[in-house]
C-alpha positions in Angstrom: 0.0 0.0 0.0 1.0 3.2 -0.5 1.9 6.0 2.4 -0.3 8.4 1.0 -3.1 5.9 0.9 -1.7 4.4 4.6 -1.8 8.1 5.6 -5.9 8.8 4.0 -7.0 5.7 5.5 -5.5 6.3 9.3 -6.5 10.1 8.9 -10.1 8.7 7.8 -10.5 6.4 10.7 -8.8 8.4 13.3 -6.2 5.4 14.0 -3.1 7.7 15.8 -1.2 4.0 16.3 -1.3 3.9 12.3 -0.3 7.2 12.0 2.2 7.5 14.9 3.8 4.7 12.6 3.3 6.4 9.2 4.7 9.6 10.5 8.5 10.2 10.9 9.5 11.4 14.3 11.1 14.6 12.6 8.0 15.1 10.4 7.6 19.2 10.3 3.7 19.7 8.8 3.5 23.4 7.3 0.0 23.5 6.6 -1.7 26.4 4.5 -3.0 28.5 7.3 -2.1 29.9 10.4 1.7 31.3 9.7 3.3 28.1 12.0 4.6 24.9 12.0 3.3 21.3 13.5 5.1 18.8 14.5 4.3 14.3 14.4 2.5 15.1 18.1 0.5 18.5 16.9 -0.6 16.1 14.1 -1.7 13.2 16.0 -3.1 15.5 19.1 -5.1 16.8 16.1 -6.3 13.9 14.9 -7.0 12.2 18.0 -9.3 15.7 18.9 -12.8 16.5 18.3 -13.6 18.4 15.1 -11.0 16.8 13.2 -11.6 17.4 9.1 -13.0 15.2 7.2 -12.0 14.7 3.6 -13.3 13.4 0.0 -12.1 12.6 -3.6 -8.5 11.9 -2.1 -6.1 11.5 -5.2 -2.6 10.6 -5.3 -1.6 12.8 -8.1 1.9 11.3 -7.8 4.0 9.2 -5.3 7.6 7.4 -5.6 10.0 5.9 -2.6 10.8 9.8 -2.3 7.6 12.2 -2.7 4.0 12.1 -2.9 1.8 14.9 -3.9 -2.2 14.2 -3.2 -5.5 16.1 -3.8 -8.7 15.9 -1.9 -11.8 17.8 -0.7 -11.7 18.6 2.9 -14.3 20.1 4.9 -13.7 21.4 8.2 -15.9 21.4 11.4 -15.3 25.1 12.4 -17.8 26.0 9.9 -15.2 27.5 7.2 -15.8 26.9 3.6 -15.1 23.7 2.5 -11.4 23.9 1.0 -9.4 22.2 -2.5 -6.2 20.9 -0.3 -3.0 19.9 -2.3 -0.5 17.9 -0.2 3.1 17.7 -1.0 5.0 15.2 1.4 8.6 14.5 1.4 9.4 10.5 2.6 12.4 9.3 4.6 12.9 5.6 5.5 9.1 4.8 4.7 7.3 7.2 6.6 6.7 11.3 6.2 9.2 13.5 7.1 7.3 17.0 6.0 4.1 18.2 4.5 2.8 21.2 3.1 -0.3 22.0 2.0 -2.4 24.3 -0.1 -6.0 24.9 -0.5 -8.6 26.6 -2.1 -11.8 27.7 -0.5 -14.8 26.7 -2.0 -18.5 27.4 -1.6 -21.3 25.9 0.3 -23.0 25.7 -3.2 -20.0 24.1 -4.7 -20.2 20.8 -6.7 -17.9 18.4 -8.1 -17.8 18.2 -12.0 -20.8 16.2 -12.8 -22.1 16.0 -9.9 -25.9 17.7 -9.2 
């Protein structure tokens, strides 16, 4: 299986064991918002919270021993606009070492192509 896919289906089911073991102890997370950094226990204290996003559509768009870049839908529990999130994730000795995202807010009215 892949990490990215590893990484979606922990993140999906809230599993922080799977996670804590996909996620390199070094991992640095520089997500889209906010100005700061996370680090592997910001990201699984996040998961492992209430209101953690939820996410559809998740695409690997690309992913060798090295990098992965990935594509999904997320929507978030705080109300915000549901967001386009591009991940780009760096690997080291099978696990993620750093991610940074980057997202465009959609609508409440927003559709996927071909969807009504």
């Amino acid at each position: 299986m892949s990490i990215i896919t590893a990484y979606n289906e922990a993140w999906e089911n809230a599993d922080v064991d799977a996670l804590r073991a996909l996620i390199h102890d070094d991992c640095v997370f520089n997500p889209h918002v906010g100005g700061f950094t996370m680090s592997k226990s910001d990201i699984l204290g996040f998961v492992a919270g209430d209101g953690t996003p939820k996410s559809e559509a998740n695409r690997i768009l690309f992913e060798n021993d090295e990098v992965g870049v990935a594509h999904s839908i997320v929507h978030f529990a705080n109300d915000s606009d549901s967001e386009a999130v591009m991940s780009f994730m760096r690997f080291k000795d099978g696990q993620i070492i750093s991610m940074e995202t980057g997202a465009t807010p959609l609508s409440d009215d927003y559709k996927l192509v071909g969807q009504e």
